[in-house]
C-alpha positions in Angstrom: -1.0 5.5 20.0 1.2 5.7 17.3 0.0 7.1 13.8 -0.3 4.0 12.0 -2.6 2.6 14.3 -4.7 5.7 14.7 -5.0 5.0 10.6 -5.8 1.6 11.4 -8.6 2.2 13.9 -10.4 5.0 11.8 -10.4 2.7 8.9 -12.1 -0.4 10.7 -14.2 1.7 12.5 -15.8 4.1 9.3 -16.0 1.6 6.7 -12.7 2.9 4.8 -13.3 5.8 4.6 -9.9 8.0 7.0 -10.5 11.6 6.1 -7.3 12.6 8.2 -4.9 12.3 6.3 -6.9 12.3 3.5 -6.8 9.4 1.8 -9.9 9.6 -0.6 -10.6 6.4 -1.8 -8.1 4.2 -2.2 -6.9 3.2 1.4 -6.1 -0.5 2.3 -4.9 -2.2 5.1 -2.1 -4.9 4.2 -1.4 -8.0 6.9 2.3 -8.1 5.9 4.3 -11.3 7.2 7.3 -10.6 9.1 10.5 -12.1 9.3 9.4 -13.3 13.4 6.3 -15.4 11.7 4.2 -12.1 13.2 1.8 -9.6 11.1 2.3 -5.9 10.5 -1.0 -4.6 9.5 0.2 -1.3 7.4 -2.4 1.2 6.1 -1.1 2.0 2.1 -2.5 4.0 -0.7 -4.1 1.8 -3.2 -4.6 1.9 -7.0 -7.6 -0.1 -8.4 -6.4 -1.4 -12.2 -7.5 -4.7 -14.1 -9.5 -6.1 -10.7 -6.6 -5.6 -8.4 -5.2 -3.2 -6.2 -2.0 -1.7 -6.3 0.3 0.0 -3.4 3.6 1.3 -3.8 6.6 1.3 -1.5 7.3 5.1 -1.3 8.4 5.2 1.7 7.5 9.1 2.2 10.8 9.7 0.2 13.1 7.7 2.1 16.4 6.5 -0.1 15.4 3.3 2.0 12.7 0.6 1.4 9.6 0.6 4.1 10.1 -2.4 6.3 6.8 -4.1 4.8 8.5 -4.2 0.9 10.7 -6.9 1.9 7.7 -9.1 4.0 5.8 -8.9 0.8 8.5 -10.1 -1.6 8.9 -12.5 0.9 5.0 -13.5 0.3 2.7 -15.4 -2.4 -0.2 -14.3 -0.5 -2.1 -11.8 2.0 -4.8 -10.2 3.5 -6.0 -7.2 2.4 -8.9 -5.1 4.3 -10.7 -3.0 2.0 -13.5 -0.3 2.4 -16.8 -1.1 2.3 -19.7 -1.7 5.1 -18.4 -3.6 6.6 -14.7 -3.5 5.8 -14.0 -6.8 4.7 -10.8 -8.6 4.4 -9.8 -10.8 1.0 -6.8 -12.7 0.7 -4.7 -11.8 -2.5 -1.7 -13.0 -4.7 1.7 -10.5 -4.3 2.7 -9.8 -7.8 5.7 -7.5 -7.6 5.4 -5.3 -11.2 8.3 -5.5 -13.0 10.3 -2.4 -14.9 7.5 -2.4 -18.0 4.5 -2.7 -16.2 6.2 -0.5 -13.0 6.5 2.5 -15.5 3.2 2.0 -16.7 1.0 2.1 -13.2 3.4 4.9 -11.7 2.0 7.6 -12.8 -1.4 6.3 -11.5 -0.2 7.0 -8.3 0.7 10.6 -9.2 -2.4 11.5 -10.5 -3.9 10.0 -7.3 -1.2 12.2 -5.2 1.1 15.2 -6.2 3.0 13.7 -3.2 4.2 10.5 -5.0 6.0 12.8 -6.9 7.7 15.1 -4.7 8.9 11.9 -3.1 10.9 11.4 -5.7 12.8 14.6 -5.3 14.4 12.9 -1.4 14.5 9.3 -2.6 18.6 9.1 -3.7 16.7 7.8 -6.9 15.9 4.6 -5.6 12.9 3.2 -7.7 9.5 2.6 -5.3 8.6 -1.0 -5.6 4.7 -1.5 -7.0 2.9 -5.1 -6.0 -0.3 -5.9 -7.5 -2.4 -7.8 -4.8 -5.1 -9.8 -6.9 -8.2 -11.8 -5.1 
């Protein structure tokens, strides 16, 4: 089983809550539309601002964009599975944030993880991408 789904399976099965990695509390599970007309469920870090979340495409580092960055600029909406018991699932709008409001909610996601920022430091300087997924 690979370690997304492992992710996947703790979430759905504890209400949220994935202690390994430790994800504290702002872990979602986005049903992103691929190019095929299939779903890729991917597990991201979340910010909650203004009644919405937020997720970042990080990428670990990588000079590249994940895979699921391009099915959501592709979307108007998704599903999102968030914490709670039971995990329930609510379909959102895909807002990608633009340079203003990017540089605003980044450092959110630092204070969240000292990790968003070492990413930095191996991404060639490409800018992660930040949606806002609002119910």
């Amino acid at each position: 089983m690979d370690f997304n789904q492992q992710i996947i399976d703790t979430f759905r099965t504890n209400g949220g809550v994935v202690e390994q990695p430790p994800f504290g509390d702002g872990l979602v599970l986005v049903h992103v539309p691929k190019k095929d007309g299939g779903v890729r469920v991917t597990p991201l870090a979340a910010v909650q601002h203004d009644g919405a979340w937020h997720v970042v495409g990080s990428g670990g580092g990588s000079p590249r964009h994940p895979a699921w960055v391009y099915g959501l600029r592709r979307a108007e909406q998704v599903d999102l599975e968030v914490p709670g018991d039971p995990v329930r699932t609510v379909r959102v709008w895909v807002d990608e944030l633009e340079e203003r409001e990017r540089a605003e909610m980044w450092p959110r996601f630092i204070e969240m993880s000292s990790g968003f920022a070492e990413y930095e430091k191996t991404s060639e300087g490409r800018v992660f991408p930040i949606f806002r997924l609002v119910p």
